[in-house]
N, C-alpha and C positions, 0 to 999 in steps of 0.2 A: 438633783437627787431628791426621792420622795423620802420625806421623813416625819414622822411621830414624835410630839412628847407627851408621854402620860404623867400628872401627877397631881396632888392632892390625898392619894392612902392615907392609911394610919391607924392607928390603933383606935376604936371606940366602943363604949357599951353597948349592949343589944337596947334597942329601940333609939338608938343613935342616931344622928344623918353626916354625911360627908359629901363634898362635889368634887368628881375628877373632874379633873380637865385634859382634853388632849389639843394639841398645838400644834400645826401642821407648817413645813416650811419645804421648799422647794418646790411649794404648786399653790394655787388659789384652792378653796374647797366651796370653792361659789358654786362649781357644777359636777361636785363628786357626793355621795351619800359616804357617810362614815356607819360603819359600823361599832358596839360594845362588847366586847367578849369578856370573858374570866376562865382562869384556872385555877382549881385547888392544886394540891400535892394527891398524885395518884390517879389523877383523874381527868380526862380527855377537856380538854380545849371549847365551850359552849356560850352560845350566841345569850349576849345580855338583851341588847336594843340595836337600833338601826334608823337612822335618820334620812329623807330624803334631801336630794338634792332641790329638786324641781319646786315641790310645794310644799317643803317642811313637813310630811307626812312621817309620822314616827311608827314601830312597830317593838314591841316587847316580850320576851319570854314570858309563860304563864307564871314562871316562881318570882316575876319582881312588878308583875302587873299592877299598879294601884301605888307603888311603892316607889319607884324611880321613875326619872323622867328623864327624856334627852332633848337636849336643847344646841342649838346653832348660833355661834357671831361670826357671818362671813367678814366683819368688819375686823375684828380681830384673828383671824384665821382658825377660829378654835370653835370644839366641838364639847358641849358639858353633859354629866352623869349627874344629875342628883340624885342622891340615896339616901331615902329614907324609912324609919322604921326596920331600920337594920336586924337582920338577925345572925345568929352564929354560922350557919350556915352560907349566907354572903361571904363568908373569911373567903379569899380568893387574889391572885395579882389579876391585875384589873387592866384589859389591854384594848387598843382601839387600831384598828384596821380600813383599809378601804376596799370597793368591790371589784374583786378582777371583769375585766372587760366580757361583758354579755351575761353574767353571770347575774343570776334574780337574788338579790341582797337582802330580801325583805322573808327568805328562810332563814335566816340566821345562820347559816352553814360556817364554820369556819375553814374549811375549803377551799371558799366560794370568794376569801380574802386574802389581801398580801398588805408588804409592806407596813409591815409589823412593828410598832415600838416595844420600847424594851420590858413596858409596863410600870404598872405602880400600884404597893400590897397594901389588902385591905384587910383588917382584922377584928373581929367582931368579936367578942370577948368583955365579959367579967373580969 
């Protein structure tokens, strides 16, 4: 069974950093692209980053460009978020995904993804 752990959130001040981590068990993630999502409260479900399989090629939304990076240890099964220069509007649960079959991963659609974990909140705050 395909499964997720997100974790790492937590409460921290604006211009902050944090690393999620996501942790995949029931498949190798040697030849799957992971994706990064977030959701606030109220607010639709939207692509953070995206990682590939093949060539490590990464792809990031415009509001965390410069700011976060995603990173891969196929040796450890896991998939990393660094975040940094955090702002309040980062506050979000923070969840990582893989791409349904045939589906182009690198629009960040959340659609476009399954096998969902359960996530892990990120809080940006004074």
């Amino acid at each position: 069974q395909v499964q997720f752990v997100e974790s790492g959130g937590g409460l921290v001040q604006p211009g902050g950093s944090l690393r999620l981590s996501c942790a995949a068990s029931g498949f190798t993630l040697d030849y799957v692209a992971i994706g990064w999502f977030r959701q606030a409260p109220g607010k639709e479900r939207e692509g953070v980053s995206c990682i590939s399989s093949s060539d490590g090629s990464t792809y990031y939304a415009d509001s965390v460009k410069g700011r976060f990076t995603i990173s891969r240890d196929n040796a450890k099964n896991t998939v990393y978020l660094q975040m940094n220069s955090l702002k309040p509007e980062d506050t979000a649960c923070y969840y990582c995904a893989a791409p349904r079959l045939y589906r182009d991963y690198r629009l960040l659609r959340a659609a476009d993804f399954g096998s969902w974990g359960q996530g892990t909140q990120v809080t940006v705050s004074s």
